[in-house]
Structure formats: structure tokens, C-alpha cells
CHARMM-style PDB file with segment names, atoms N, HN, CA, C and O in Angstrom:
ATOM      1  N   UNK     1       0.849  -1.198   0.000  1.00  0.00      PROA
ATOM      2  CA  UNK     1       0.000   0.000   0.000  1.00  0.00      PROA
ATOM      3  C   UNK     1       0.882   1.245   0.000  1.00  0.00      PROA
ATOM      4  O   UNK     1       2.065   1.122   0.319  1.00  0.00      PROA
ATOM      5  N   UNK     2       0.341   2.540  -0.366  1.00  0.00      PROA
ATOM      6  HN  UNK     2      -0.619   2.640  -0.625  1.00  0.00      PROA
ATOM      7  CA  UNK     2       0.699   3.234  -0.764  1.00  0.00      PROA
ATOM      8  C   UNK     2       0.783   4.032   0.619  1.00  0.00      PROA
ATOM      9  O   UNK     2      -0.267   4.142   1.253  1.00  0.00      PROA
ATOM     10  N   UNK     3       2.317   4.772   1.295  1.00  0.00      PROA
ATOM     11  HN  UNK     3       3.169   4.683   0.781  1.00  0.00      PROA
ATOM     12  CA  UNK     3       1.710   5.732   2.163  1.00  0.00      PROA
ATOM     13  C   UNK     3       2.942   6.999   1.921  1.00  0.00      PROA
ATOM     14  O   UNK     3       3.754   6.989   0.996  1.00  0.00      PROA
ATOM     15  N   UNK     4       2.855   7.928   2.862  1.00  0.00      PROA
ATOM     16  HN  UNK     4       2.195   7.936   3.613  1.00  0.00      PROA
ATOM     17  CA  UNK     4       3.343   8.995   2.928  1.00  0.00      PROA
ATOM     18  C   UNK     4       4.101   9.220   3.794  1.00  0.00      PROA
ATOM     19  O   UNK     4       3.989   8.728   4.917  1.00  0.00      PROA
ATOM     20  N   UNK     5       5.240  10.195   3.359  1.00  0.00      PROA
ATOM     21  HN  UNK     5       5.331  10.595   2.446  1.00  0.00      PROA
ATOM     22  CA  UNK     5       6.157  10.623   4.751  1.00  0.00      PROA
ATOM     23  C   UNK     5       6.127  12.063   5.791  1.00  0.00      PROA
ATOM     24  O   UNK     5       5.081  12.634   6.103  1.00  0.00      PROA
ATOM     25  N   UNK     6       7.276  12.419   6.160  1.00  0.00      PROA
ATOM     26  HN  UNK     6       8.125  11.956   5.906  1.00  0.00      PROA
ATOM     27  CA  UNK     6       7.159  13.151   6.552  1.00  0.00      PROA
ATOM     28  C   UNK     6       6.854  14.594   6.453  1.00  0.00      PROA
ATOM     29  O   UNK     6       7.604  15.235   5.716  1.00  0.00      PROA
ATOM     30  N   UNK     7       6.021  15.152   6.975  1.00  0.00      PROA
ATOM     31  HN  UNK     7       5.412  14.631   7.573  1.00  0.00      PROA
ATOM     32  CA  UNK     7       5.162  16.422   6.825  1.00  0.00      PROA
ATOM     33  C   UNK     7       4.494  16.757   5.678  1.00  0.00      PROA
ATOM     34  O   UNK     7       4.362  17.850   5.128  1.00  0.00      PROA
ATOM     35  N   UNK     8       3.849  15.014   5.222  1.00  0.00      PROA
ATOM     36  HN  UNK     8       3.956  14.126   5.669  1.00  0.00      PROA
ATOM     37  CA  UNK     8       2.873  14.885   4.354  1.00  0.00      PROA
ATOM     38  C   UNK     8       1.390  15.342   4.782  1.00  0.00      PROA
ATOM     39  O   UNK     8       1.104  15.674   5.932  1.00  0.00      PROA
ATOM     40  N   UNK     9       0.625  15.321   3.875  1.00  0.00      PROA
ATOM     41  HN  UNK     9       0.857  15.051   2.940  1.00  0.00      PROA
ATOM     42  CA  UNK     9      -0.532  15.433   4.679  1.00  0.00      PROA
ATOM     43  C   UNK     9      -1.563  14.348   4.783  1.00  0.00      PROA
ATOM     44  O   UNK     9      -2.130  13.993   3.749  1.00  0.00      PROA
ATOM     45  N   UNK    10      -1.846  13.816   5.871  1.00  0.00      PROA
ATOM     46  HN  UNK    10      -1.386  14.105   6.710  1.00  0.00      PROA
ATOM     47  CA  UNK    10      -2.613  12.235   5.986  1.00  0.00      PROA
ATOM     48  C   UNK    10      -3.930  12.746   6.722  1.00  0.00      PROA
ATOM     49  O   UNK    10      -4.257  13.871   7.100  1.00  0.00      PROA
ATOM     50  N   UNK    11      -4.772  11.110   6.809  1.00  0.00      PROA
ATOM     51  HN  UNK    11      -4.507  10.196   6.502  1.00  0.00      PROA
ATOM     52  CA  UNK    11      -6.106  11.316   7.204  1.00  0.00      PROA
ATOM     53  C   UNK    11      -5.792  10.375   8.069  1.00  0.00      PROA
ATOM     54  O   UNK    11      -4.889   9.651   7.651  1.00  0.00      PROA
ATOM     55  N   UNK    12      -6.358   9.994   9.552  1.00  0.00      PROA
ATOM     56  HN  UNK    12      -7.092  10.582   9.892  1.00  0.00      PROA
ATOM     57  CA  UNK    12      -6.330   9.141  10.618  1.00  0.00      PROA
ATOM     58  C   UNK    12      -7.199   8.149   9.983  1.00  0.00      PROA
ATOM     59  O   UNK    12      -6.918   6.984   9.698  1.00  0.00      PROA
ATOM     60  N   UNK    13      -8.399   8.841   9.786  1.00  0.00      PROA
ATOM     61  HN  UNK    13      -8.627   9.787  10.017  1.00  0.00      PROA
ATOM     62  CA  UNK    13      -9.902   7.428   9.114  1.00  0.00      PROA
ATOM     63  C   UNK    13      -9.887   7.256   8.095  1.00  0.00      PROA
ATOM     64  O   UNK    13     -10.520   6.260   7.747  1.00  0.00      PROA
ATOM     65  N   UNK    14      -9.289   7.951   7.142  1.00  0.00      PROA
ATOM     66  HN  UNK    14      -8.775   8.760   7.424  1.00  0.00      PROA
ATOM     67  CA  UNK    14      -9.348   7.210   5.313  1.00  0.00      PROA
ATOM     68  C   UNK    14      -8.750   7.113   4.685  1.00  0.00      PROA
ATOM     69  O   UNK    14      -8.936   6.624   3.570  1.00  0.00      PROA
ATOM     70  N   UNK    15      -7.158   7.802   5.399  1.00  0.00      PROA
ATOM     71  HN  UNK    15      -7.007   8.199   6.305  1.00  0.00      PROA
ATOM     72  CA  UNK    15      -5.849   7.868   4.337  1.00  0.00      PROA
ATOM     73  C   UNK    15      -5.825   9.287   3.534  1.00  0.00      PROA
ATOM     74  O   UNK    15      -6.815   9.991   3.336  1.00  0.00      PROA
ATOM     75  N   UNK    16      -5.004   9.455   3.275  1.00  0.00      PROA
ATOM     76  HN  UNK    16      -4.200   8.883   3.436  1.00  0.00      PROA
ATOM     77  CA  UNK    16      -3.240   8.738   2.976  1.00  0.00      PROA
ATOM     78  C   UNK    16      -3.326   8.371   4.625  1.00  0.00      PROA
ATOM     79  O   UNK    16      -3.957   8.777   5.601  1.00  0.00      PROA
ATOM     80  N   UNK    17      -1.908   6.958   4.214  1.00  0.00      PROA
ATOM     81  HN  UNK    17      -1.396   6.627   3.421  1.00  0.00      PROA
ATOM     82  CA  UNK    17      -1.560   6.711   5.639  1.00  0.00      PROA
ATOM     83  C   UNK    17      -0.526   6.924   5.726  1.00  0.00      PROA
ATOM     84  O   UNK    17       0.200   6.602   4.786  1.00  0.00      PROA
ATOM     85  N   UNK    18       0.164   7.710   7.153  1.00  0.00      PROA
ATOM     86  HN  UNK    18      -0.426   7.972   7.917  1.00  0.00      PROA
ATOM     87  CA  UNK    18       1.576   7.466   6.837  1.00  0.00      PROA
ATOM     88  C   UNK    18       2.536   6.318   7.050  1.00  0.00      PROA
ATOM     89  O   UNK    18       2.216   5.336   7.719  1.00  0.00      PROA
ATOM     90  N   UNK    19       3.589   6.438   6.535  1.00  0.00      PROA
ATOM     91  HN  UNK    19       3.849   7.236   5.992  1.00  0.00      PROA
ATOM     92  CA  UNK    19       4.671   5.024   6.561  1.00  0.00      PROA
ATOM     93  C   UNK    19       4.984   4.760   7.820  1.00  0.00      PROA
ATOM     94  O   UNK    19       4.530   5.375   8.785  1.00  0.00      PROA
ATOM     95  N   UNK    20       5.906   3.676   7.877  1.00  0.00      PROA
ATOM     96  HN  UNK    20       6.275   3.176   7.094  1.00  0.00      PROA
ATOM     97  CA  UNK    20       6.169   3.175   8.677  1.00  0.00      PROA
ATOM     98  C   UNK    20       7.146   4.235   9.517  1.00  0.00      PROA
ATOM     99  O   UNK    20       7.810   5.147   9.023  1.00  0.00      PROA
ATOM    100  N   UNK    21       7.056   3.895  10.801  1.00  0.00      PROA
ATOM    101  HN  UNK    21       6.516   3.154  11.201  1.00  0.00      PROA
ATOM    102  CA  UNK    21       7.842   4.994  11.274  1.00  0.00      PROA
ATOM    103  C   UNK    21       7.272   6.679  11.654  1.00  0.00      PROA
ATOM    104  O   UNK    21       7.853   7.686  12.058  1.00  0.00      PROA
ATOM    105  N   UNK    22       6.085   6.417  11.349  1.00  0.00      PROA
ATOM    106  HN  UNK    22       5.613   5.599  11.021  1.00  0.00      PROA
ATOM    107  CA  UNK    22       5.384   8.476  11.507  1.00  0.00      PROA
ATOM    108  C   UNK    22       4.256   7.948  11.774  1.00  0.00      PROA
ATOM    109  O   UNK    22       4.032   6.788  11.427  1.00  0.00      PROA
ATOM    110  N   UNK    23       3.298   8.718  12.462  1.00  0.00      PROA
ATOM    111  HN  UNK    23       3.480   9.660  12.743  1.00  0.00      PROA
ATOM    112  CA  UNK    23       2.244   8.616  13.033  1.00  0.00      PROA
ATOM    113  C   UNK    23       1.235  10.209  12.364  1.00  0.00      PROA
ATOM    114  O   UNK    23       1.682  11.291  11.983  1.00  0.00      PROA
ATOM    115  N   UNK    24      -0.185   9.728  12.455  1.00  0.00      PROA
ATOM    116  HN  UNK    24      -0.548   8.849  12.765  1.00  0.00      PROA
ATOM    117  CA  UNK    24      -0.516  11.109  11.843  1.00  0.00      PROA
ATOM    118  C   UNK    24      -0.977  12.367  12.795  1.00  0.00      PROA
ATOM    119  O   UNK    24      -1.503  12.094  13.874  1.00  0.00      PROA
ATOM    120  N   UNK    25      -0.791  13.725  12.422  1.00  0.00      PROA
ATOM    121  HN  UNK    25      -0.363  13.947  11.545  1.00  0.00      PROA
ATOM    122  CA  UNK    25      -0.713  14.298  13.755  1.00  0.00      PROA
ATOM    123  C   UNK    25      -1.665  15.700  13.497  1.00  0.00      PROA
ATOM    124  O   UNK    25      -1.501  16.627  12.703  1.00  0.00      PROA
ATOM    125  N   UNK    26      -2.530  15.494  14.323  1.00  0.00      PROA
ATOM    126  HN  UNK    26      -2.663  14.741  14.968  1.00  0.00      PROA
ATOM    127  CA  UNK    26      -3.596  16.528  13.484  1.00  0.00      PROA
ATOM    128  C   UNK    26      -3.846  17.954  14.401  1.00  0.00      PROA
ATOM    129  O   UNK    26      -4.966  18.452  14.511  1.00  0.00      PROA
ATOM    130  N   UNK    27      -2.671  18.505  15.016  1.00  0.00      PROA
ATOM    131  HN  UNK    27      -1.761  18.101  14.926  1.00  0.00      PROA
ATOM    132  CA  UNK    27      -2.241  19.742  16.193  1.00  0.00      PROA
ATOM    133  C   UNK    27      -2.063  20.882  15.066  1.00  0.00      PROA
ATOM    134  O   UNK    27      -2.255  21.954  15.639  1.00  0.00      PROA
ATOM    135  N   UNK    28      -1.826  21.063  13.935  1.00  0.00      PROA
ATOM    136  HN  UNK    28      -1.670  20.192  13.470  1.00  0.00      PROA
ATOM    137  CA  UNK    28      -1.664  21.740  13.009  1.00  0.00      PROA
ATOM    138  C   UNK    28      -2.807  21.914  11.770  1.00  0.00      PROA
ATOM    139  O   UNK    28      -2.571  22.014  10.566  1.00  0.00      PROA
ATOM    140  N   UNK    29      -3.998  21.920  12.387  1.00  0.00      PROA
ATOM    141  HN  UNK    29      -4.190  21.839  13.365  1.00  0.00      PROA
ATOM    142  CA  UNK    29      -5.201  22.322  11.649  1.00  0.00      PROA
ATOM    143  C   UNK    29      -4.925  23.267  10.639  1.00  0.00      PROA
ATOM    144  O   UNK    29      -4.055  24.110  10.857  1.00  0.00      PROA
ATOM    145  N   UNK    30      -5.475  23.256   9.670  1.00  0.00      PROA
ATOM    146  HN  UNK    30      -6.181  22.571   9.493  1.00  0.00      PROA
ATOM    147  CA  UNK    30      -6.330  22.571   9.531  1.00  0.00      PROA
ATOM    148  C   UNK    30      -6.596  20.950   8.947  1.00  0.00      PROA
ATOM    149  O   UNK    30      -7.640  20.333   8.736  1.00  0.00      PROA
ATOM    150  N   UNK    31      -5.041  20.549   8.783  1.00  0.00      PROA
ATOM    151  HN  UNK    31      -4.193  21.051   8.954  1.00  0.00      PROA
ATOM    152  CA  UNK    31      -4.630  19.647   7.704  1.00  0.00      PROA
ATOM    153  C   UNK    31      -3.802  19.003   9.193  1.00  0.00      PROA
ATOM    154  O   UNK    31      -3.326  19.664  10.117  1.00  0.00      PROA
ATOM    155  N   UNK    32      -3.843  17.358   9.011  1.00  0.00      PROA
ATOM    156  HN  UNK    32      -4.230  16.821   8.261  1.00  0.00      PROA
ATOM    157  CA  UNK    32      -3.373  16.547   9.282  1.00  0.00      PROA
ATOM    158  C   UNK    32      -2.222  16.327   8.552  1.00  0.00      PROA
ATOM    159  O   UNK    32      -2.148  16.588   7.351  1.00  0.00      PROA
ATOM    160  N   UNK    33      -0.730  15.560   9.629  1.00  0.00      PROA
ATOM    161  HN  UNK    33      -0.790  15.348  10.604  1.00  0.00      PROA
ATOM    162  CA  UNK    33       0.485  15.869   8.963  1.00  0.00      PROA
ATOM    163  C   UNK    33       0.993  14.620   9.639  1.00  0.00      PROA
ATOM    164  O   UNK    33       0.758  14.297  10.804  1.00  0.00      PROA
ATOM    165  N   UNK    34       1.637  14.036   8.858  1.00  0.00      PROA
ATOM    166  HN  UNK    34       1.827  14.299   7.912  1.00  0.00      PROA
ATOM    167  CA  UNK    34       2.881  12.768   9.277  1.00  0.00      PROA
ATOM    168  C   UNK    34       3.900  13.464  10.067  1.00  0.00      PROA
ATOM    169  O   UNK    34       4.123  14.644   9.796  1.00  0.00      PROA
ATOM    170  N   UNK    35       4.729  12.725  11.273  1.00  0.00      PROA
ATOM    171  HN  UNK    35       4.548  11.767  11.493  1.00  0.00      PROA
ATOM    172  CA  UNK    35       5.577  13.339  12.426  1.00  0.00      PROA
ATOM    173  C   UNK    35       5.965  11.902  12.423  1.00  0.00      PROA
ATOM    174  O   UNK    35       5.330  10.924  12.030  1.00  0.00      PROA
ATOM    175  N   UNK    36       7.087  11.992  12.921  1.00  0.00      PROA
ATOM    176  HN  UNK    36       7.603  12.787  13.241  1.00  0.00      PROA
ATOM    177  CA  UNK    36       8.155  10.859  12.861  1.00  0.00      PROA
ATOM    178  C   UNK    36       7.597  10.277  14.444  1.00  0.00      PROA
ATOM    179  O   UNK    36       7.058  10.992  15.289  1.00  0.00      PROA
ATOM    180  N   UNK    37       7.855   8.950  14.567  1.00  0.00      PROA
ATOM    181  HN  UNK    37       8.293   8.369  13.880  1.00  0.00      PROA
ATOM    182  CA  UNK    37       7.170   8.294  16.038  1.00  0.00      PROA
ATOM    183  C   UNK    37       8.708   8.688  17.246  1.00  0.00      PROA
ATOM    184  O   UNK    37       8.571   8.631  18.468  1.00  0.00      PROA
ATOM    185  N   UNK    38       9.825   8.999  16.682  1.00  0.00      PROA
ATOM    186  HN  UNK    38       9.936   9.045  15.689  1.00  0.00      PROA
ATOM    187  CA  UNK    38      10.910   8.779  17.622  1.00  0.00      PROA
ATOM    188  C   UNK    38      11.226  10.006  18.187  1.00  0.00      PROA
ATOM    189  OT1 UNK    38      12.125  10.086  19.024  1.00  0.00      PROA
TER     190      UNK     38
END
């Protein structure tokens, strides 16, 4: 599957998802953003 990296812009419920390694982080409204998990 297809996902995205960092300070992409993702959806928690429908995707984009981000890759392995980033979590999606939605503190920066209005748009949800990939952030690295470490």
C-alpha cells in the first residue's frame, strides 16, 4: 500500500496513511500531517 512521509498530509480514518515509522498528527489544523514516532 501506498503511504506517505514526513510532513505529508494524511487522514487518521481514510488515508493517505503514513509510513512506517510516523504517526498522523492533526495539532496543526487545519490539515493533518505525518511526524516521525521517535
Amino acid at each position: 500500500a501506498d503511504c506517505v512521509g514526513d510532513g505529508q498530509r494524511c487522514a487518521d480514518w481514510a488515508g493517505p496513511y503514513c509510513c512506517s515509522g510516523y504517526y498522523c498528527s492533526c495539532r496543526s489544523m487545519p490539515y493533518c500531517r505525518c511526524r516521525s514516532d521517535s
